[in-house]
N, C-alpha and C positions, 0 to 999 in steps of 0.2 A: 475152728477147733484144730483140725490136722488135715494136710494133704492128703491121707490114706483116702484109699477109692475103699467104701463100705463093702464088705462081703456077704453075702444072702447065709441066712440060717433059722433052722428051725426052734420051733419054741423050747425046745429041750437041747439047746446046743447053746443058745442064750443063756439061759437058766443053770448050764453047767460053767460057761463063763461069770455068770456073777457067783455062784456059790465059792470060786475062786479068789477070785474079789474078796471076797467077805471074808473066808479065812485064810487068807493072808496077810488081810489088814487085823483080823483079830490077834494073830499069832506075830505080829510085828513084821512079818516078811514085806509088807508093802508099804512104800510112806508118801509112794503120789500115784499120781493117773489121772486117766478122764475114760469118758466109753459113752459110745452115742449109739442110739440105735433106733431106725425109724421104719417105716412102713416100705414094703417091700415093690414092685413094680411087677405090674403082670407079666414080664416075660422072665423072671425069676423061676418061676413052676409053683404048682397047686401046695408043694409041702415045705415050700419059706415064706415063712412069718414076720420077718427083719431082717432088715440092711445093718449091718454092725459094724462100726470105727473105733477104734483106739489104739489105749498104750496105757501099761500099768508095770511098773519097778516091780521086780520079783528079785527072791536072793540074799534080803538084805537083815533077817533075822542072826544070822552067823556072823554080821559086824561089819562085812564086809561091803564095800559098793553095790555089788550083786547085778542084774543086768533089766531089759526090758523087753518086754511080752508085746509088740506088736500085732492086733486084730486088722485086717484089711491088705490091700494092693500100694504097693507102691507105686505113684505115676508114673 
């Protein structure tokens, strides 16, 4: 999928990422991505619920190119 090294987050940090997602793409602001997110490693801590990656075009409701929302580490 992508290079990014996944970032730990809680269930309500995910949750606020996809409601994003979703109106943006409802509102035309976004016309690609991807988003991965999987289960977390015990040495994360007790309050992360997901490892999360991506990348989703933000911006682009005004006509314009607009830019991209990076989730994760760069190597």
């Amino acid at each position: 999928m992508s290079n990014l090294i996944p970032v730990p987050m809680t269930k309500g940090e995910l949750l606020t990422v996809l409601a994003d997602v979703a109106h943006r793409i409802h509102h035309g602001d976004s016309w690609e991505g991807n988003l991965q997110w999987e289960m977390p490693d015990e040495s994360d801590g007790p309050d992360v619920k997901f490892r999360v990656r991506g990348a989703y075009r933000i911006g682009n409701a005004d006509g314009s190119q607009g830019g991209m929302r990076l989730i994760g580490t760069v190597p």
